[in-house]
C-alpha positions as CSV (number, residue, x, y, z in Angstrom):
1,X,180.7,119.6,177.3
2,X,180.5,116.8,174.6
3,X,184.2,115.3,174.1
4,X,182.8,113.2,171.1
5,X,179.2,113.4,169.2
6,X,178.3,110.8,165.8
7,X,175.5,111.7,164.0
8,X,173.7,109.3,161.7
9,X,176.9,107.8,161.0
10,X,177.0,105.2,158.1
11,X,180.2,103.1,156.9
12,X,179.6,101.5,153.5
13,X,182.4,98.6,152.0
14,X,180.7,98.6,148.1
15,X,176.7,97.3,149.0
16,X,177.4,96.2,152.9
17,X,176.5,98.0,155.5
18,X,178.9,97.8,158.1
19,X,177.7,100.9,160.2
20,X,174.2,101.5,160.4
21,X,172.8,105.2,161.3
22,X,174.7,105.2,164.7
23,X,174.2,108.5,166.6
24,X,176.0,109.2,170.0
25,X,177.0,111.4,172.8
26,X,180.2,110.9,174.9
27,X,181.0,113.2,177.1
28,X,184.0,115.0,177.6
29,X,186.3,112.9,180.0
30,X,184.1,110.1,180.0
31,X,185.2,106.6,179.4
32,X,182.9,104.9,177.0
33,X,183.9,101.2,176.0
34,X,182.2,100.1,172.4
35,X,181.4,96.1,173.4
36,X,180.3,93.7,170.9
37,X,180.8,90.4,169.0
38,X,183.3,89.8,166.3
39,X,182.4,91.7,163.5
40,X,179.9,93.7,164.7
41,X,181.7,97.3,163.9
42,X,183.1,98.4,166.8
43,X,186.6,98.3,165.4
44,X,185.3,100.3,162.2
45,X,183.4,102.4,164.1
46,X,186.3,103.2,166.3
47,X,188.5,103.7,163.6
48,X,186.1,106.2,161.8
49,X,186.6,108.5,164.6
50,X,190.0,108.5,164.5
51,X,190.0,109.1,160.3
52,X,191.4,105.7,159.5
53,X,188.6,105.1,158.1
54,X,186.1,107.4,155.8
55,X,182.7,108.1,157.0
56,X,179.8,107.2,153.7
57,X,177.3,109.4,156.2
58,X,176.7,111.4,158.9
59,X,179.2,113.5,160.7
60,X,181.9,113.3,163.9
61,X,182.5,116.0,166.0
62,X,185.3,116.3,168.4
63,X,184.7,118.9,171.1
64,X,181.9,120.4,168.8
65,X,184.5,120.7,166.1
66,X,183.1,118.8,162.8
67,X,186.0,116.7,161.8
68,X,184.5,114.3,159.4
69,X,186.7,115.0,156.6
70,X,189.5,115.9,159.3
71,X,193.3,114.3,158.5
72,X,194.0,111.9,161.4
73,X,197.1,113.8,163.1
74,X,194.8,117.2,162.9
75,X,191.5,115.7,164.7
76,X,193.4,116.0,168.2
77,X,193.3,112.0,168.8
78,X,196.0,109.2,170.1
79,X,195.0,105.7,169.6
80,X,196.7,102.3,171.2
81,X,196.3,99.0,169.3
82,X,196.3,95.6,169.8
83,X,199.3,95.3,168.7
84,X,202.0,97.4,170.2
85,X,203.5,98.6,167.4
86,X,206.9,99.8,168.9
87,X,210.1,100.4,166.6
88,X,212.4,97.7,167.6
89,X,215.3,99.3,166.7
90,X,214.8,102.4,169.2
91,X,214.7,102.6,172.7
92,X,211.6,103.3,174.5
93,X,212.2,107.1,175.4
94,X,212.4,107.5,171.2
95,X,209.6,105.5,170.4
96,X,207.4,107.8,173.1
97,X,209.2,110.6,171.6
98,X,208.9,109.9,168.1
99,X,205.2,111.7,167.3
100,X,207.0,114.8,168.8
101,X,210.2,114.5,166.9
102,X,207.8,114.2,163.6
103,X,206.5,117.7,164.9
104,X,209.8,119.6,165.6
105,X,208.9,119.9,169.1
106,X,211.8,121.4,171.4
107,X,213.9,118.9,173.0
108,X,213.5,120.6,176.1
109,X,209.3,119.7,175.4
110,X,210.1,116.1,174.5
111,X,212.2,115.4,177.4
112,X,209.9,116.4,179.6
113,X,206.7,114.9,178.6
114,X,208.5,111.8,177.8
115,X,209.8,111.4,181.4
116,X,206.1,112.5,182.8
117,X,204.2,109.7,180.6
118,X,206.8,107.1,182.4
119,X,206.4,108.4,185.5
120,X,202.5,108.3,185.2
121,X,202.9,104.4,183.4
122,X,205.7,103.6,186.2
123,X,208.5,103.1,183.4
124,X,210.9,105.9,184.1
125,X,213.7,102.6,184.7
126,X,212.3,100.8,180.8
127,X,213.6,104.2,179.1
128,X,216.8,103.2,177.8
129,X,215.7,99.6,176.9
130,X,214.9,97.9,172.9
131,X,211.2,97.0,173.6
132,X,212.2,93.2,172.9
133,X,213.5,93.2,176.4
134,X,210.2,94.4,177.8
135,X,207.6,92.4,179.0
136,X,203.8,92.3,177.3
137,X,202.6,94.7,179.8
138,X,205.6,97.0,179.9
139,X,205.5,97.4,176.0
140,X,201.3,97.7,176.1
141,X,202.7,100.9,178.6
142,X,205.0,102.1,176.5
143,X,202.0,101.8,173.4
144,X,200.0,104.3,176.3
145,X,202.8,106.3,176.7
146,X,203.4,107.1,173.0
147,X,200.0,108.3,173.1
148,X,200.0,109.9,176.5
149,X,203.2,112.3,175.1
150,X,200.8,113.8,172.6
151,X,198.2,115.2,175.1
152,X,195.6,114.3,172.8
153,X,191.5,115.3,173.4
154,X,190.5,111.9,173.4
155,X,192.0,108.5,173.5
156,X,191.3,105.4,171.1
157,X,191.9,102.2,172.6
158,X,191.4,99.2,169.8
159,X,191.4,96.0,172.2
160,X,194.9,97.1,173.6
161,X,195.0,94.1,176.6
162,X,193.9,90.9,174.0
163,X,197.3,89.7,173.9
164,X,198.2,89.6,177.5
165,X,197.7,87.0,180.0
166,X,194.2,86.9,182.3
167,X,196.5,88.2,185.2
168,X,197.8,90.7,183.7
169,X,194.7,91.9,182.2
170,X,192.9,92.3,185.4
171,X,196.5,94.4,186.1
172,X,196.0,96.6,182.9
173,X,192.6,97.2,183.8
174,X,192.9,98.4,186.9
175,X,195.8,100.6,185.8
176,X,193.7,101.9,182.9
177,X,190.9,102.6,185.1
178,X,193.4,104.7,187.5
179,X,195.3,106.8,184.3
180,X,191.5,107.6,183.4
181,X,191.2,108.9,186.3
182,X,194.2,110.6,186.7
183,X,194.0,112.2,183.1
184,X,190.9,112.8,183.3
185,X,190.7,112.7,179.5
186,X,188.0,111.5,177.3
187,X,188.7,107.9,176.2
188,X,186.7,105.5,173.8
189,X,187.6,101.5,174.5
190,X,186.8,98.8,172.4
191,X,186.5,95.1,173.4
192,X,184.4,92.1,173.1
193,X,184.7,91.7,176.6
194,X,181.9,92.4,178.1
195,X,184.1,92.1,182.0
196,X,186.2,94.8,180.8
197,X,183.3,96.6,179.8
198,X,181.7,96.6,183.0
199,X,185.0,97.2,185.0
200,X,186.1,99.6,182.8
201,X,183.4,102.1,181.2
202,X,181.6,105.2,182.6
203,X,178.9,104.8,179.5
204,X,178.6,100.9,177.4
205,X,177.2,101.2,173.9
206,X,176.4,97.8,173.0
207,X,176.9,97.0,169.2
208,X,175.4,93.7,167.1
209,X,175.5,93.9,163.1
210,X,176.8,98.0,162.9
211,X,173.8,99.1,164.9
212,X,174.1,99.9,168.7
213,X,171.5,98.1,170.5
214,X,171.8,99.9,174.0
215,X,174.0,102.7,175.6
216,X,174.0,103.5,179.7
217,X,175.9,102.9,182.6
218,X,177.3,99.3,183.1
219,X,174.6,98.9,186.1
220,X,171.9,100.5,184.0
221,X,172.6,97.7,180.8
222,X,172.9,95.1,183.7
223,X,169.7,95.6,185.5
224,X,167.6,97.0,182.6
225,X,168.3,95.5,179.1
226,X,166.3,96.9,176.2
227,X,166.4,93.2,174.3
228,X,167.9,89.8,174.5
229,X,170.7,90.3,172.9
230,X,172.3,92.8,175.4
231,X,170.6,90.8,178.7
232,X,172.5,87.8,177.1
233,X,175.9,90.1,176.1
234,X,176.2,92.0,179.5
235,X,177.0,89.4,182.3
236,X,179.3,86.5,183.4
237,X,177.7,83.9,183.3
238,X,175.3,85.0,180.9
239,X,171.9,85.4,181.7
240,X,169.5,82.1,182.0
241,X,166.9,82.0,179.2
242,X,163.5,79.8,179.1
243,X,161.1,79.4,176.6
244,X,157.6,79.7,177.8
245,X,153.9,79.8,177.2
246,X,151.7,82.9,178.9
247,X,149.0,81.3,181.3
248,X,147.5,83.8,182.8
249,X,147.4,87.2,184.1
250,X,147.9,89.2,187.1
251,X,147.6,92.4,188.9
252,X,151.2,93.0,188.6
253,X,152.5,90.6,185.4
254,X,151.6,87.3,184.2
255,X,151.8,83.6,185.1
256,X,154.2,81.5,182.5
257,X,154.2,78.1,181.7
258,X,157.8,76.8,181.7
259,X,158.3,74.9,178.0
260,X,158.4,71.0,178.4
261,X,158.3,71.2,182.3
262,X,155.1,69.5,182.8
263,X,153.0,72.6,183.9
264,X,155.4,74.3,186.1
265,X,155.2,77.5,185.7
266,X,157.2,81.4,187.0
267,X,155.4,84.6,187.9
268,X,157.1,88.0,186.3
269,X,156.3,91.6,186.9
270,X,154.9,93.6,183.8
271,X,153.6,96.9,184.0
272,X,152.7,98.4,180.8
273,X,152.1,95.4,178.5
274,X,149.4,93.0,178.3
275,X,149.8,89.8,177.4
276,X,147.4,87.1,176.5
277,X,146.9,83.2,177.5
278,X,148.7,81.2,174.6
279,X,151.2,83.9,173.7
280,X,155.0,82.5,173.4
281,X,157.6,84.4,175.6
282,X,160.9,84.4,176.8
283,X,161.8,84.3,180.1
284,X,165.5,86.0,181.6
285,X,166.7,85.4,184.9
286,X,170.3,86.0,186.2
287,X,172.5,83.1,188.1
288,X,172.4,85.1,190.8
289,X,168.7,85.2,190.8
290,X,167.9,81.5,190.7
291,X,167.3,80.0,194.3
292,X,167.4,76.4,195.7
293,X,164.0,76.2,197.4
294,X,161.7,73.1,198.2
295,X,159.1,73.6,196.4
296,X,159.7,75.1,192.3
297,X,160.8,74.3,188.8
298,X,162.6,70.5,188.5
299,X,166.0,70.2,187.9
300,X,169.0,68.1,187.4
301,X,172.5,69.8,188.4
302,X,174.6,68.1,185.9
303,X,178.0,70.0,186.7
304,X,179.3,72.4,189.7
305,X,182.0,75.3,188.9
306,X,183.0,75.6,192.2
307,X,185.9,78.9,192.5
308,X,186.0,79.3,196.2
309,X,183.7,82.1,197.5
310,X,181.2,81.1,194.5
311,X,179.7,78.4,192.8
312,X,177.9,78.0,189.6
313,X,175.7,75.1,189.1
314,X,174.6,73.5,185.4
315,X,171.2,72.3,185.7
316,X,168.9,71.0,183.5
317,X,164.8,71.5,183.9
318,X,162.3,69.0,182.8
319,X,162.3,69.6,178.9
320,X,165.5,69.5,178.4
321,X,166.6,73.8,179.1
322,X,169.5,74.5,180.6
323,X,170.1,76.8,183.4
324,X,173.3,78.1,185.6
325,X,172.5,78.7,189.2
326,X,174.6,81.3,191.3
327,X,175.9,80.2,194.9
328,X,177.5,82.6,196.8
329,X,179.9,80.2,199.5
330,X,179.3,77.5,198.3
331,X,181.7,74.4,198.8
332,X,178.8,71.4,198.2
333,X,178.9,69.4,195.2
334,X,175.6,69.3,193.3
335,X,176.9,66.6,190.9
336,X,174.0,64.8,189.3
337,X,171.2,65.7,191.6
338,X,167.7,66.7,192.0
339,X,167.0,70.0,193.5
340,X,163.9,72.6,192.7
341,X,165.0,76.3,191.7
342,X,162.9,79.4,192.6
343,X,163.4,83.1,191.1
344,X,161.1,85.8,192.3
345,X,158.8,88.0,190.1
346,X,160.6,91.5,189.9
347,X,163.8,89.4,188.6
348,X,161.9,87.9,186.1
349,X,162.6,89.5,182.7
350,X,160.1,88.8,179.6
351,X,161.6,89.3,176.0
352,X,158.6,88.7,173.1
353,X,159.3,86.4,170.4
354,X,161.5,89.2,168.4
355,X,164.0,89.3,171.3
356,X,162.5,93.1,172.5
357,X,161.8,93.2,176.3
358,X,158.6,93.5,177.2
359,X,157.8,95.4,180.6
């Protein structure tokens, strides 16, 4: 069953389009994560679904229920934001309560699912405490738990860990990723972090300038990008790019001249398109995918990130392009030396001049 469906979905502020005929399916209990850069309307688009914000096209339907013209408190959503937003004048069993007590639930009802949302978010012992005496990550709980009370069909999330610390993020995450789980309740994430995306989501829809770009699975967006601008997006460090010149062609791809590297070239895999000698291209290749060899493309490691159990080296080629090399154990400086880098063929993306992959 669909949990929540757009369809054709425009947003208009006076002549700027800020949401561009975006269609989806989520699925009910899936966790999709909207990932993007700033401004690119994930917020908006988030915000349309929960009816902060009026939809200029298109309809949103919430467990097949049209709801495009829907108040917010009747379209069966609970949303978290960035910023906490707690009253800091009540405890935090009566800012959990509070959406109930606007609803004349039964006390007997509050109680109850107040002290269940703690016990799920592990803050049965916060209940009687001002949230200025709570930590980031207990008050970002409490935020859940507000929306947890409501037993909502779907969850908004509005970058809800940006103000926390990077260890407590990786915390959150995890404990986000286990609630999900636990719920199992449909829930729609937005970042522009593209680790929490991949950590986090069932289904990514990639978003640049209102339009998505690319929806799948995390792996399936990793392995598989439709353009540049995703291959590029999804992935830490980013993927490499190289300019390059089509040489010749093959049974299985072409031949490409690496720009400014005095004829050396890289071999990639196409399958359905043919290319022609002369024609510009872009090569992508993942860190992981570049290997030290003794016999390939010149470079210059200029810098080594070492972390421990990995290392990522900053190369430069002949020409001037700039590369980051993936070494898995590696404890060996690289600083200002010559090596030759390697990637085989079926790693070997090709993008055409527009950014679109070509395969």
């Amino acid at each position: 069953m669909t949990g929540v469906t757009l369809k054709c979905v425009d947003k208009n502020f006076g002549s700027t389009k800020i949401i561009d005929n975006v269609s989806m399916e989520i699925a009910q209990g899936e966790f999709a994560v909207f990932v993007g850069p700033s401004g690119c309307g994930k917020s908006t688009l988030l915000r349309m679904i929960a009816g902060l914000e009026e939809t200029s096209a298109g309809a949103i339907e919430i467990e097949g229920r049209d709801v495009t013209q829907t108040e917010p408190a009747q379209r069966g959503v609970a949303m978290v934001f960035q910023s906490y937003a707690l009253y800091p004048h009540l405890s935090v069993f009566e800012n959990m309560a509070f959406s109930l007590r606007l609803a004349r639930a039964p006390k007997q009802q509050i109680t109850k699912q107040v002290n269940e949302a703690a016990r799920i978010l592990k803050i049965e012992e916060q209940l009687d405490k001002k949230p200025s005496k709570l930590s980031g990550g207990q008050r970002q709980r409490v935020a859940i738990g507000r929306a947890i009370v409501r037993q909502p069909k779907v969850f908004l999330f509005d970058e809800p860990l940006s103000n926390l610390d990077a260890e407590l993020r990786v915390q959150m995450r995890l404990e986000l990723s286990l609630l999900h789980k636990q719920l199992g309740s449909t829930m729609i994430y937005v970042t522009h972090d593209q680790v929490e995306a991949m950590t986090l989501a069932d289904k990514i829809f990639v978003l640049r300038g209102g339009v998505v770009q690319q929806s799948g699975t995390p792996l399936a967006l990793y392995d598989d990008p439709a353009n540049q601008f995703v291959a590029g997006f999804i992935g830490s460090p980013a993927m490499n790019f190289l300019s390059a010149t089509v040489s010749a062609a093959t049974t299985s791809g072409v031949v490409a001249t690496i720009e400014g590297s005095d004829g050396q070239t890289l071999e990639a895999q196409l399958l359905d398109t043919p290319l022609e000698a002369g024609q510009k291209v872009t090569l992508g290749i993942r860190p992981e995918h570049m290997h030290i060899c003794e016999s390939g493309l010149s470079t210059t490691v200029e810098m080594t990130e070492n972390l421990g159990g990995v290392a990522y080296l900053h190369a430069r080629l002949m020409g001037g392009q700039k590369i980051v090399i993936e070494r898995r154990g590696e404890r060996q400086s690289h600083q200002v030396e010559s090596i030759s880098v390697w990637a085989d063929a079926k790693h070997v993306l090709v993008f055409a001049q527009d950014g679109q992959r070509l395969r």
